[in-house]
C-alpha positions as CSV (number, residue, x, y, z in Angstrom):
1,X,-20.4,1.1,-110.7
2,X,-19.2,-2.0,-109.8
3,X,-15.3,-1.5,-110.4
4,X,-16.0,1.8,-108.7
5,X,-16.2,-0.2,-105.2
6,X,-13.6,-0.9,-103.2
7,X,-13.5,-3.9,-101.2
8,X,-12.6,-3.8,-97.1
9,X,-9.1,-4.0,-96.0
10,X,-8.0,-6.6,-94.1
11,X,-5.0,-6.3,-91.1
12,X,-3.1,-7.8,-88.9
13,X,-5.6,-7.2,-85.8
14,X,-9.2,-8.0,-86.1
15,X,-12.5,-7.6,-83.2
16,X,-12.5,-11.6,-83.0
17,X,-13.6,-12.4,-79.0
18,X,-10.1,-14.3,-78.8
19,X,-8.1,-11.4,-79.5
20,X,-10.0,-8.6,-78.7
21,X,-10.0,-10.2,-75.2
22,X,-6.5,-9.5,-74.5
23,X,-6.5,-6.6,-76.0
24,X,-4.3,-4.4,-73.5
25,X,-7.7,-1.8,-73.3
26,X,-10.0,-4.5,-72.3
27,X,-7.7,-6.2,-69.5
28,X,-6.8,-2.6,-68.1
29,X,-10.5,-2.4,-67.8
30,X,-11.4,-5.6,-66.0
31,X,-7.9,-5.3,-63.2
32,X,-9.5,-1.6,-63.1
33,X,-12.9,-3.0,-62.1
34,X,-10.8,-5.3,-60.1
35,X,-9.0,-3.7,-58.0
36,X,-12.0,-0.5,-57.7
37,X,-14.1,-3.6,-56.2
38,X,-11.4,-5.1,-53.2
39,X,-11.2,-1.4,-52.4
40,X,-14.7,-1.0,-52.2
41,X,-15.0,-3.8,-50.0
42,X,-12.2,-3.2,-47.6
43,X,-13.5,0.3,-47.3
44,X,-17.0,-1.2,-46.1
45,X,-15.3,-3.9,-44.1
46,X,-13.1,-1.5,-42.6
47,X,-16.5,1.0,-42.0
48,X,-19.0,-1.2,-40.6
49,X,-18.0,-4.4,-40.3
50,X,-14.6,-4.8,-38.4
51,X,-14.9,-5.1,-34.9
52,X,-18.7,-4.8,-34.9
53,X,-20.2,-7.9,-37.1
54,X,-17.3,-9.3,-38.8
55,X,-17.1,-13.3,-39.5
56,X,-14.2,-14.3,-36.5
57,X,-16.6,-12.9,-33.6
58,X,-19.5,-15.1,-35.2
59,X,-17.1,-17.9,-35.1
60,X,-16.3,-17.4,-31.8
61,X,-20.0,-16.8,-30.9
62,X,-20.4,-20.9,-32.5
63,X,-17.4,-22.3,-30.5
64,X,-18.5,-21.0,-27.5
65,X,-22.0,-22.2,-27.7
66,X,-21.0,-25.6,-29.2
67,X,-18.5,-26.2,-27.1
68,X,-16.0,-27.2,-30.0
69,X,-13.4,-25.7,-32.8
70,X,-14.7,-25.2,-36.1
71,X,-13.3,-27.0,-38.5
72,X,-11.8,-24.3,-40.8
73,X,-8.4,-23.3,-39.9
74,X,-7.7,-19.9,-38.3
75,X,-5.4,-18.6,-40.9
76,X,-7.8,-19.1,-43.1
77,X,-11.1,-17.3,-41.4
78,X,-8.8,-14.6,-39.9
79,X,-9.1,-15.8,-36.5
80,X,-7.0,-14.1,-34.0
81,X,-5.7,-11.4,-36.5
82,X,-6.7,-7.4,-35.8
83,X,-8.1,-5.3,-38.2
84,X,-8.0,-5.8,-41.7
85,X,-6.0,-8.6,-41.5
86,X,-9.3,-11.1,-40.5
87,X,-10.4,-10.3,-44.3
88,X,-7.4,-10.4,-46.3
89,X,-7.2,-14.4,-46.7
90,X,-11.4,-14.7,-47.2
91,X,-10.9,-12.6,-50.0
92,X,-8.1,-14.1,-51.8
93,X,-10.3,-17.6,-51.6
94,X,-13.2,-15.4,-52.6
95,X,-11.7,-14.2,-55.7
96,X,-10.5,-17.2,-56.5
97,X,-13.5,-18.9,-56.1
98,X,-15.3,-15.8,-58.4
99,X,-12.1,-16.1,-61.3
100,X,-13.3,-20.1,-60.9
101,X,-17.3,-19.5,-62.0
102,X,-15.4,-17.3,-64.4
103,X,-13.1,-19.7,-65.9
104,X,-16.2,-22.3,-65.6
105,X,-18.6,-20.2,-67.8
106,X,-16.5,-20.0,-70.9
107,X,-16.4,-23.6,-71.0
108,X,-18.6,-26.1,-72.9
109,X,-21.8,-27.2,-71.3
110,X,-20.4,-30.9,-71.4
111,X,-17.4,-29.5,-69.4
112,X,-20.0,-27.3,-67.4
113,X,-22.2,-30.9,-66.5
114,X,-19.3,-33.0,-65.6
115,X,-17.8,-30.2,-63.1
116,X,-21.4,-29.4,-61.4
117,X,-22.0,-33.3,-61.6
118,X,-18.6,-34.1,-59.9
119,X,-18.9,-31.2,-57.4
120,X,-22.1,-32.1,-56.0
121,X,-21.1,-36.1,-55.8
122,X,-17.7,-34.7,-53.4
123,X,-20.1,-32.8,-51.4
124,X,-22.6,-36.0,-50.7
125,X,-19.8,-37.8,-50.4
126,X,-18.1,-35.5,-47.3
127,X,-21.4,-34.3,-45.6
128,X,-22.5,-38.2,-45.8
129,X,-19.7,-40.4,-46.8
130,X,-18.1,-41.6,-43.4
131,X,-22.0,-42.0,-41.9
132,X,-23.1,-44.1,-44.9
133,X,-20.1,-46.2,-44.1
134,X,-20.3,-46.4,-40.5
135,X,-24.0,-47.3,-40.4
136,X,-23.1,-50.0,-43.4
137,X,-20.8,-51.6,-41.1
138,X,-22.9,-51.5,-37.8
139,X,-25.5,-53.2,-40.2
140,X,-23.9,-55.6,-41.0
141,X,-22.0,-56.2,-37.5
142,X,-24.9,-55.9,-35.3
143,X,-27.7,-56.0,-37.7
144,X,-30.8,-53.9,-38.5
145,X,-30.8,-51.1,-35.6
146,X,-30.7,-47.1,-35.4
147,X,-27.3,-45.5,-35.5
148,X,-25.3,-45.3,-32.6
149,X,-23.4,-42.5,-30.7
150,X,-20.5,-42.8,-32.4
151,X,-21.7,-43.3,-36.0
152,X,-24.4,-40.2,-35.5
153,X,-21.3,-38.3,-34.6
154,X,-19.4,-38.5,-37.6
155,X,-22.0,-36.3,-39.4
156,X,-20.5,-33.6,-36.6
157,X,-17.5,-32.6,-38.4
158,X,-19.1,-32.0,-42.0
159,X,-22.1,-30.3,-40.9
160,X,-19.8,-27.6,-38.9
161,X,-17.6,-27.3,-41.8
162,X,-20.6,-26.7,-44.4
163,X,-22.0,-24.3,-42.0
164,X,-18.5,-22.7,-41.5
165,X,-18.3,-22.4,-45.4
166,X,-21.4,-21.2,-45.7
167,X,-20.8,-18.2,-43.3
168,X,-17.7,-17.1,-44.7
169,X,-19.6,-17.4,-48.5
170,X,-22.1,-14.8,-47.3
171,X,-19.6,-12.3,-45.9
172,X,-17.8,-12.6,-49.7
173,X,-20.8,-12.7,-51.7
174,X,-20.1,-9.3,-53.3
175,X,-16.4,-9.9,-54.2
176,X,-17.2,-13.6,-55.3
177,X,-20.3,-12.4,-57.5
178,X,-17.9,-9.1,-59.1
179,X,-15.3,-11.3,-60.0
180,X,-17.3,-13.5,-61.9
181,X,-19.1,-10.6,-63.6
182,X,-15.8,-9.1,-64.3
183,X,-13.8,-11.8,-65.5
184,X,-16.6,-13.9,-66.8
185,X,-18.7,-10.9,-68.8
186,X,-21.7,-11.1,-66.8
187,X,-23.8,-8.6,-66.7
188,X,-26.0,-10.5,-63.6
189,X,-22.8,-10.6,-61.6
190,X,-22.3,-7.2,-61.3
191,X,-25.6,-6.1,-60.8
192,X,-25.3,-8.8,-57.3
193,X,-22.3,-8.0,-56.2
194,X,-23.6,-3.9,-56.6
195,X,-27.4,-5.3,-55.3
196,X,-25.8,-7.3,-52.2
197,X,-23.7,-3.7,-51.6
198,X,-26.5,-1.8,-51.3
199,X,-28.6,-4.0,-49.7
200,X,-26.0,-4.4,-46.9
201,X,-25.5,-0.5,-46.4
202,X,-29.6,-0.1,-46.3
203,X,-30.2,-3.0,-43.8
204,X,-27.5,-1.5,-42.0
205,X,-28.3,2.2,-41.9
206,X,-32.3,0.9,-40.8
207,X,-30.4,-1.0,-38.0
208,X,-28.5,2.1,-36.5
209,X,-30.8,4.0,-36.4
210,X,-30.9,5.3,-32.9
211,X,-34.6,4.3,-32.5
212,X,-34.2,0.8,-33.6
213,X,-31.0,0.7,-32.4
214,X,-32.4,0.9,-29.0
215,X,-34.7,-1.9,-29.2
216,X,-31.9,-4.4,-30.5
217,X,-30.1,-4.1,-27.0
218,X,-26.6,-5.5,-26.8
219,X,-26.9,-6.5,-30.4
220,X,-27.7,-3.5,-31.3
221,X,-24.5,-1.4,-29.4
222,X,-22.2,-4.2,-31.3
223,X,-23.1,-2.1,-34.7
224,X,-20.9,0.6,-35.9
225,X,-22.4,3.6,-36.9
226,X,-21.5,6.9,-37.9
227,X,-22.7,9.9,-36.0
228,X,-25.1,11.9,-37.8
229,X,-23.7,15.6,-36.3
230,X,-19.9,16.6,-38.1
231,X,-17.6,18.5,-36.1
232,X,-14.7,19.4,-37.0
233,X,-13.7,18.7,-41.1
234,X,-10.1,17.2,-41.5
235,X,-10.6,16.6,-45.0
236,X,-9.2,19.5,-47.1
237,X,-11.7,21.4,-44.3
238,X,-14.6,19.9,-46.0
239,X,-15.5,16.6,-44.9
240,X,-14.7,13.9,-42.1
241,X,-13.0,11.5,-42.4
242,X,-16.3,9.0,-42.5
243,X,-17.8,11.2,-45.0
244,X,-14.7,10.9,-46.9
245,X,-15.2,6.7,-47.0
246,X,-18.9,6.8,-47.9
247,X,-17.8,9.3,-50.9
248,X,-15.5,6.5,-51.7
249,X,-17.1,4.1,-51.3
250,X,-20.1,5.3,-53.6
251,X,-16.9,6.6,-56.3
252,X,-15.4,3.0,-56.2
253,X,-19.0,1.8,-56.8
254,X,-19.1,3.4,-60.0
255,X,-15.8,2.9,-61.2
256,X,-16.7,-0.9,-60.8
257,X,-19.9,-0.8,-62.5
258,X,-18.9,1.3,-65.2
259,X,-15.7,-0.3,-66.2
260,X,-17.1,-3.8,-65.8
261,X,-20.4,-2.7,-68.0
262,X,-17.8,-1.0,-70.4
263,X,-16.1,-4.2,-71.1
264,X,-19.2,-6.1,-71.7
265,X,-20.9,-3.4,-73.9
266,X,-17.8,-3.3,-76.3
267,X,-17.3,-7.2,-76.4
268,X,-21.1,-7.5,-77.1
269,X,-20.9,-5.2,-79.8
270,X,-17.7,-6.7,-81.3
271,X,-19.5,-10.0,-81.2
272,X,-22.3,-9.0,-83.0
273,X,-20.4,-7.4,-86.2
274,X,-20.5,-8.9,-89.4
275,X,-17.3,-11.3,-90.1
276,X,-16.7,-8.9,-92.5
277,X,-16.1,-5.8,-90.1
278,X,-13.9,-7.8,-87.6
279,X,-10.6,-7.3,-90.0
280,X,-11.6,-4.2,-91.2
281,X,-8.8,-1.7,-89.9
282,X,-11.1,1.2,-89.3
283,X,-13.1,-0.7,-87.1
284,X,-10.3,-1.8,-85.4
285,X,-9.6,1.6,-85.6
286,X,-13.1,2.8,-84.2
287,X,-13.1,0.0,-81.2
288,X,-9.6,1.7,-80.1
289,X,-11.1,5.1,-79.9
290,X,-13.8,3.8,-77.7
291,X,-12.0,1.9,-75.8
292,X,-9.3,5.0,-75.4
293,X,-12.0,7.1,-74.8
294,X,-13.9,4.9,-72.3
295,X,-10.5,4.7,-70.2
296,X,-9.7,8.8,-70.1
297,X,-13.5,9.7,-69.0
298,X,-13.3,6.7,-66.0
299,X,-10.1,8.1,-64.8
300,X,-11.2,12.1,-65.3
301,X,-14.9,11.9,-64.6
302,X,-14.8,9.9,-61.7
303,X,-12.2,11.4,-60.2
304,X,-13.8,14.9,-60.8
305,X,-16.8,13.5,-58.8
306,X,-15.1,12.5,-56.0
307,X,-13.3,16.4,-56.0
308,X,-17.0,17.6,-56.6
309,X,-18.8,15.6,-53.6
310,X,-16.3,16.6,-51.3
311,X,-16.3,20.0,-52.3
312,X,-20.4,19.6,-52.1
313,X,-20.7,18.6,-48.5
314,X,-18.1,21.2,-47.6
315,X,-19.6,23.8,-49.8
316,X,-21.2,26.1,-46.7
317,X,-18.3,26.5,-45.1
318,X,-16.5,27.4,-47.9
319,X,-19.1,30.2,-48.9
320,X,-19.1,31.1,-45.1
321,X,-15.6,31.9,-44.8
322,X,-16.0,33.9,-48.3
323,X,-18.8,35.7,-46.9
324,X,-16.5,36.3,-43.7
325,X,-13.3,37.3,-45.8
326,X,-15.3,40.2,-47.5
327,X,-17.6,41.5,-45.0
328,X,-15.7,40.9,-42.1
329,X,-18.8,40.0,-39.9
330,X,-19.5,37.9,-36.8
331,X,-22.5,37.2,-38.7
332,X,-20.1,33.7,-40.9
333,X,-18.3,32.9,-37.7
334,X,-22.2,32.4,-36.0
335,X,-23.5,30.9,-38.8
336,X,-20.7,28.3,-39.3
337,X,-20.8,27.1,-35.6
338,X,-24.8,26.6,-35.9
339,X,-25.6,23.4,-35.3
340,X,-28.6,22.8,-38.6
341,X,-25.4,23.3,-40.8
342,X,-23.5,20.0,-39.4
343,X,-26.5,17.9,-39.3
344,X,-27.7,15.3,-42.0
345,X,-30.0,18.0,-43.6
346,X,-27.5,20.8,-43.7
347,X,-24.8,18.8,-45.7
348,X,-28.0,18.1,-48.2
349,X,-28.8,22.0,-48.5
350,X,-25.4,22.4,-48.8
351,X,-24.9,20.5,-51.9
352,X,-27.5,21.5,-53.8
353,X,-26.2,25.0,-53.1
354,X,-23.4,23.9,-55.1
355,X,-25.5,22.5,-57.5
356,X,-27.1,25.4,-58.2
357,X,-23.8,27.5,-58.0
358,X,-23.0,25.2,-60.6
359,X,-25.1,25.3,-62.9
360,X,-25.3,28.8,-62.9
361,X,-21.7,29.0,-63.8
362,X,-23.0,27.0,-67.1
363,X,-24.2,30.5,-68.4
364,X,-21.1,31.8,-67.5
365,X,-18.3,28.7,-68.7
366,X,-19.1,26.8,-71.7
367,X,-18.3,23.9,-70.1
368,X,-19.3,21.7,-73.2
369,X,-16.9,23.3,-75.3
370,X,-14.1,23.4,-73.0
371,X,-14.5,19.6,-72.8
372,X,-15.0,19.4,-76.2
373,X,-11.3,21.3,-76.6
374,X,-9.6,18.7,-74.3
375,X,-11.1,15.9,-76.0
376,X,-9.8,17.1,-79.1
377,X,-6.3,18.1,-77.6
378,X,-6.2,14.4,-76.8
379,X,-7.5,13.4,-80.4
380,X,-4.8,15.2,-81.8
381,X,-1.8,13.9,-80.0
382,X,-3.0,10.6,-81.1
């Protein structure tokens, strides 16, 4: 029995964390998740928040009524830029600072302490530093007596810039939190970077609403919103192009969250193989296939969906002009120009029409085995 066993073969490659990491799968995954979350942000920046509540016009708001410049430079809030432009430094410092907590959490906890110790002593030290000193010498000038003018004043230009910093934190919050669940495998920082999203789009969608919109005033006209009726599709003749960002922006969501979650899942399970398993060449073998197969689903899937939810919202006008085409009727064109078909309810009646169009076609296609024969055409070549 015994000499009937063959031990595990051992390669060149092995699921060790060190290599597996820069495995060529794994790093097309995380610039993948990368570059799916700046695009999700500059499509919601360039949505909502340009223009409307951006950072630069609260800046300005705070120079105004403080009678002073802020401390941070202009080229590096955006100040005086147009469009885009305002965002694009913030969120290079933002994903540095997220590839930072990144870099910071695969250290040791000794290296951990002594950077968190050494970063809290330079922030006393510039929000109190020139104070402490100032007083110290008016103490010992003049002797015991309250602060004066000038020494009160020096706690001006710290307390603007911490304020400042802490403003342009909050508008990156979501690209500082994905990085550092991208790059730094955790799990938490997606789920806030996805939870600060959402949370964003559903204070903002209660805001513009036009009842509540109303009662904000002139705060309230500075929000951008979308208008609920659609008229005229540019899109393929589907969709807007407004409802062509929010299907973006919800495709780009997932492509974030599933290629960051991907990376995690396959790491944690590498990690928790026997030392055994981690040179064993069909494992190596087996972590390829998923990885392979993780890739071609993102890229076909997703990008399926995005074809599918355009096709969804646009899905009455296409059966109109069917309807139209065969029968010949006035009965399409009347129908298409109604207005119940353009509003918010009508786009929802018209997907699940799809839905249902769809699934019935399930009775019709075999839609499990014709993915089934791509997968395996794909198998084969390899």
């Amino acid at each position: 029995m015994a000499g009937e066993v063959t031990p595990q073969g051992e390669g060149s490659r092995s699921l060790h964390l060190r290599q597996l990491r820069i495995q060529w799968q794994i790093v097309t995954l995380q610039v993948l998740a990368t570059i799916a979350l700046v695009w999700m942000y500059l499509e919601i920046v360039s949505t909502y928040v340009v223009g409307s509540i951006d950072h630069t016009l609260l800046f300005d708001k705070l120079e105004a009524s403080l009678g002073t410049d802020l401390p941070l430079g202009d080229w590096l809030t955006g100040e005086g830029n147009d469009g885009l432009a305002r965002f694009y430094v913030p969120m290079g410092i933002g994903l540095a600072l997220g590839g930072s907590m990144a870099f910071l959490a695969f250290q040791t906890p000794k290296v951990q302490q002594r950077i968190r110790l050494g970063f809290i002593v330079l922030l006393i030290l510039t929000l109190a530093g020139r104070f402490v000193l100032g007083y110290a010498w008016q103490l010992i000038g003049d002797g015991w007596s309250i602060p004066e003018n000038e020494v009160v004043r020096s706690l001006e230009w710290p307390l603007l810039m911490l304020l400042s910093i802490v403003i342009l934190t909050f508008y990156l919050l979501p690209i500082i939190t994905g990085t550092k669940g991208i790059w730094g495998l955790s799990r938490r920082g997606v789920a806030w970077s996805i939870g600060f999203t959402l949370l964003f789009l559903g204070i903002h969608a209660i805001l513009t609403f036009p009842l509540i919109r109303s009662q904000l005033g002139s705060y309230g006209e500075q929000l951008t919103s979308l208008e609920i009726i659609v008229s005229d599709p540019t899109v393929f003749g589907l969709v807007t192009g407004e409802q062509l960002s929010l299907i973006l922006i919800a495709c780009l969501m997932m492509v974030f969250q599933e290629s960051a979650f991907g990376v995690i899942r396959q790491l944690e399970y590498a990690y928790r193989l026997p030392d055994s398993c981690k040179r064993d060449p069909e494992y190596v073998a087996q972590m390829d296939n998923l990885l392979n197969g993780h890739l071609r689903h993102t890229a076909i899937f997703l990008s399926l969906t995005i074809v599918a939810t355009t096709i969804a919202l646009g899905f009455h006008s296409i059966l109109l002009d069917w309807v139209g085409g065969i029968t010949g009727s006035q009965w399409a064109a009347q129908v298409s120009e109604s207005i119940e078909l353009t509003l918010t309810y009508g786009l929802v009646i018209s997907a699940l029409l799809f839905l249902g169009v769809m699934a019935l076609l399930r009775f019709v296609i075999p839609w499990q085995r014709f993915w089934g024969l791509i997968e395996s055409s794909f198998s084969s070549r390899e």
